[in-house]
C-alpha positions in Angstrom: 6.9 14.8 7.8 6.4 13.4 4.4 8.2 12.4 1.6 8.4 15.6 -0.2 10.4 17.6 3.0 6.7 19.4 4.3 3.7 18.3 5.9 1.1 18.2 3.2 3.5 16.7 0.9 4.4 13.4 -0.5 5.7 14.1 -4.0 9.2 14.8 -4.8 10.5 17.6 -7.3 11.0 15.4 -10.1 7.2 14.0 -9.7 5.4 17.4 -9.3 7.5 18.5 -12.3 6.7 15.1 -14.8 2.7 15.8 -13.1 2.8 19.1 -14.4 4.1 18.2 -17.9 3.6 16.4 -21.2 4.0 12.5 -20.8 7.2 12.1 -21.5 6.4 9.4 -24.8 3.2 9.2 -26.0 2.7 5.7 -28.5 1.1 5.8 -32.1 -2.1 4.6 -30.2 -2.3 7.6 -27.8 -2.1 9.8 -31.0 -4.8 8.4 -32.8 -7.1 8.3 -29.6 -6.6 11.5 -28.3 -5.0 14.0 -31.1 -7.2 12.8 -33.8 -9.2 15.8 -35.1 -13.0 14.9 -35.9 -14.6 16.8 -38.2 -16.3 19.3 -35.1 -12.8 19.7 -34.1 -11.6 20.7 -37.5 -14.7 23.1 -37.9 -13.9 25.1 -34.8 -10.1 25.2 -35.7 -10.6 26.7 -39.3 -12.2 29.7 -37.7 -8.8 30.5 -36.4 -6.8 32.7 -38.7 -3.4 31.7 -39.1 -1.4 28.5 -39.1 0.6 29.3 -35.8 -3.3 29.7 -34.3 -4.8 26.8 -35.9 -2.0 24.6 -34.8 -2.3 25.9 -31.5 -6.1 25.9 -30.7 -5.8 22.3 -32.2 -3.1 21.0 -29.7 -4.9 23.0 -26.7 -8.4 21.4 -27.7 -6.8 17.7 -27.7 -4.8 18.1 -24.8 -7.1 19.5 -22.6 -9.8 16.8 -23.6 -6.6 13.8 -23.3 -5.2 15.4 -19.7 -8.0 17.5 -18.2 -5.1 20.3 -17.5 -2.9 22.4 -19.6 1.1 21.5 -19.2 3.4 24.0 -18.0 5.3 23.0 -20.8 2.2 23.8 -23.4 4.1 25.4 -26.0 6.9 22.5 -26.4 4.8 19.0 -26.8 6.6 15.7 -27.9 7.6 16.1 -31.2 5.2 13.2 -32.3 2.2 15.1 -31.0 3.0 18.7 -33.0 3.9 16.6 -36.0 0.6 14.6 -36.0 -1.4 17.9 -35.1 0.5 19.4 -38.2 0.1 17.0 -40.4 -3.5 16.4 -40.2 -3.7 20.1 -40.6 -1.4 20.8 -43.4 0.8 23.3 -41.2 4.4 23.3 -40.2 5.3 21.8 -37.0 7.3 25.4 -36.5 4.4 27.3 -36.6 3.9 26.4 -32.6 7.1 29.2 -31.8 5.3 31.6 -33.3 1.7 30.6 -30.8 4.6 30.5 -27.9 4.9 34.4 -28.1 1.1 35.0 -28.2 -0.1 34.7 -24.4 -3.7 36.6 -24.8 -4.3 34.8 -27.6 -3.6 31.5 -25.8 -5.2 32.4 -22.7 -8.5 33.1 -25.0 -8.0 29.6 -27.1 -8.0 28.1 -23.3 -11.0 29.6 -22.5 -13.3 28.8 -25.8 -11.3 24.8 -25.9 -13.1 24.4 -22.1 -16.3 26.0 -23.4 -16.3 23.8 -27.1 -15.8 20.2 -24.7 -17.5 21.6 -21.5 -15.0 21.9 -19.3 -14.9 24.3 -16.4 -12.5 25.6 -13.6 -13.3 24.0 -10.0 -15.1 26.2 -7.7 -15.2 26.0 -4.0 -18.1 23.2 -3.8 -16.7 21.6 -6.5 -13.1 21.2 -4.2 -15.0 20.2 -1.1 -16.9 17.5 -2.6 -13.2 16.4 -4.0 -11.8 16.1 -0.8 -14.9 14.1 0.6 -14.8 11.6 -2.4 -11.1 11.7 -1.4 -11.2 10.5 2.0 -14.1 7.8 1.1 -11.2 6.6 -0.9 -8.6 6.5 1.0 -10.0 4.3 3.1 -9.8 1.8 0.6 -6.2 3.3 -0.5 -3.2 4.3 1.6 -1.1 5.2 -1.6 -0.7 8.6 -2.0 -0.1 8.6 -5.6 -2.9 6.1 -6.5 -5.4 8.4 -4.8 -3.8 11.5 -6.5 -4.2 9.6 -10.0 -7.4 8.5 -9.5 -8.6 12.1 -8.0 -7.3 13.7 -11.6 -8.8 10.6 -13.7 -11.9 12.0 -11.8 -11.9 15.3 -12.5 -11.6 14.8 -15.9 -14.3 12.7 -16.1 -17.0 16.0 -14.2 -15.0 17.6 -17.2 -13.4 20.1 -14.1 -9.7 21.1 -15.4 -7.4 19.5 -12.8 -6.1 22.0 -10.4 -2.4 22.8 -9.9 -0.2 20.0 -8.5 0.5 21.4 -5.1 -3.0 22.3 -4.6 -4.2 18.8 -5.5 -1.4 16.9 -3.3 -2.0 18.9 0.1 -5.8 17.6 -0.8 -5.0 13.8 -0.3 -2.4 14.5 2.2 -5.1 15.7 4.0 -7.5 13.0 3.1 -5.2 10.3 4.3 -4.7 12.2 8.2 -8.6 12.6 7.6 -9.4 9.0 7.0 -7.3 7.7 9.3 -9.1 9.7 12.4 -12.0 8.0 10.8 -10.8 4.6 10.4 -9.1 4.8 14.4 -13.1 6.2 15.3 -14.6 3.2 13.0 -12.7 0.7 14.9 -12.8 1.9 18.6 -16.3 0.3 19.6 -15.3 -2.9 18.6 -11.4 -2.9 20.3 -11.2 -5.7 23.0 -11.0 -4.8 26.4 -7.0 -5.9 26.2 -6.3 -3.4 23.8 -8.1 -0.9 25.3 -7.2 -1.2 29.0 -5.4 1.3 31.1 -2.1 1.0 32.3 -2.9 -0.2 35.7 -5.0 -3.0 34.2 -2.4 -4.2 32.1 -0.3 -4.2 35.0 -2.5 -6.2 37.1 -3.3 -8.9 34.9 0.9 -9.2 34.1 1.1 -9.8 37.7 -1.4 -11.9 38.2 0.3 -13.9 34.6 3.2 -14.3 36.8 1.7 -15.5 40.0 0.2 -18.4 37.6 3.6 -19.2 36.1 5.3 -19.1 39.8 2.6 -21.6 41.0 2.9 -23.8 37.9 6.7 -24.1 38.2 6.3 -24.7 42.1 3.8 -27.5 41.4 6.3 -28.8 38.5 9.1 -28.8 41.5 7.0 -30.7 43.8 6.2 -33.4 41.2 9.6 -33.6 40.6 10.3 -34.1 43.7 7.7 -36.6 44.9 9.1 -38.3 41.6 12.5 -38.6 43.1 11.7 -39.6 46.5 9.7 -42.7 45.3 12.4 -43.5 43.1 14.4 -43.4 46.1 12.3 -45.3 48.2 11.7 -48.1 45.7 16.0 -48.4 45.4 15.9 -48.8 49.2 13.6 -51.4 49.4 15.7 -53.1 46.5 18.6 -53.0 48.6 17.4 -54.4 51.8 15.8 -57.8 50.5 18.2 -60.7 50.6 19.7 -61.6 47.4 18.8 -64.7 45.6 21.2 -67.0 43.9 20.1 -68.0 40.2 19.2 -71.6 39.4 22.8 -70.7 37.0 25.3 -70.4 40.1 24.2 -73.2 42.2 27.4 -76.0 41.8 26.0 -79.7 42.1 29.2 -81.1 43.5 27.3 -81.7 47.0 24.6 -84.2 46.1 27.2 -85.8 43.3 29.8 -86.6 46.2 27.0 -87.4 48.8 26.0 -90.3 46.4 29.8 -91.2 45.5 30.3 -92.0 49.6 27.6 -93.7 49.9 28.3 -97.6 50.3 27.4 -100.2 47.7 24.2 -101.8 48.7 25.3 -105.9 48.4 23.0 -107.5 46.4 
């Protein structure tokens, strides 16, 4: 089971919802990298008749080209972005309520933005070779969200609009099971014949790792004990020789009297 409660899913709700959106901030050099109107752009959004439509096409030409998707959240951009659209455009920021009510019109502005920058909707091939260019790199990656990032960042660079959230997360979910199989099948040839043995053999060569320690601790007894007999022999031995008085403890009183009773020679 994965993070996001299912199999097939890592993200929570919060992340599938801020994936799905606007980036929540956007600095001053996002907008003049990606909702700067060249003079193409501003040719194709002058054919549009109306503020509210020129505003719009405008915000869904730069977004699709920044994102590679359209937000759920489409109609309500950061503030910055409408207000840089709008000014560059001479418009009011409000025309963008009026656009919110005009779906067929939207839906058609989609449709000749993706034509105008060459994008196109994913097609079955186009998804399969995804999820092989997935699992190639997810052997190299075991994040989920790094590969889903990089998968998007990839998309948008075949210029294929990014397909929903949940459809793209059960795609590296399953590229991750997939390259693990293929990373377990990579590895097998080369596994030692440890890691690899059966039960029984692991059992057998315990034992016989036993046996060896028995038999070194049973020679390490019988060294010990050769060691203590010798000792013991060599204090017996001690024992029984007769002791001999130091130079120290013999008393010269014998000799000294001997000569004291000997008589005076007469001269």
């Amino acid at each position: 089971m994965l993070r996001g409660g299912m199999p097939g899913r890592f993200l929570t709700e919060d992340e599938r919802t801020r994936l799905s959106r606007f980036p929540d901030e956007l600095l001053e050099v996002d907008l003049a990298v990606h909702y700067r109107l060249t003079l193409d752009d501003l040719a194709l959004i002058r054919r549009r008749r109306g503020d509210a439509n020129r505003l719009g096409f405008a915000l869904q030409l730069c977004t699709l080209r920044f994102l590679g998707f359209m937000p759920d959240d489409f109609t309500v951009p950061p503030a910055s972005v409408a207000a840089f659209l709008a000014r560059q455009l001479d418009v009011s920021p409000l025309a963008l309520d009026e656009y919110a009510h005009r779906e067929q019109t939207r839906s058609d502005h989609l449709t000749e933005a993706m034509q105008a920058l060459g994008f196109r909707w994913p097609g079955l091939d186009d998804l399969a070779h995804l999820g092989a260019w997935l699992i190639e790199h997810a052997l190299e990656h075991d994040r989920s969200m790094v590969l889903f990032q990089m998968a998007a960042e990839h998309l948008r660079s075949l210029k294929l609009v990014r397909p929903g959230v949940s459809v793209l997360e059960r795609m590296v979910a399953s590229a991750r099971d997939q390259a693990d199989s293929e990373t377990h099948r990579r590895i097998a040839p080369v596994l030692t014949d440890e890691l690899t043995a059966s039960p029984r053999r692991v059992t057998r060569a315990r034992r016989g790792a036993e046996t060896d320690t028995s038999r070194l601790a049973a020679n390490t007894g019988h060294v010990d004990d050769t060691r203590r007999d010798s000792r013991g022999a060599s204090q017996a031995r001690v024992r029984a020789q007769p002791r001999r008085s130091s130079l120290g403890s013999v008393s010269p009183e014998p000799r000294m009297r001997g000569r004291a009773r000997a008589p005076d020679r007469v001269a």
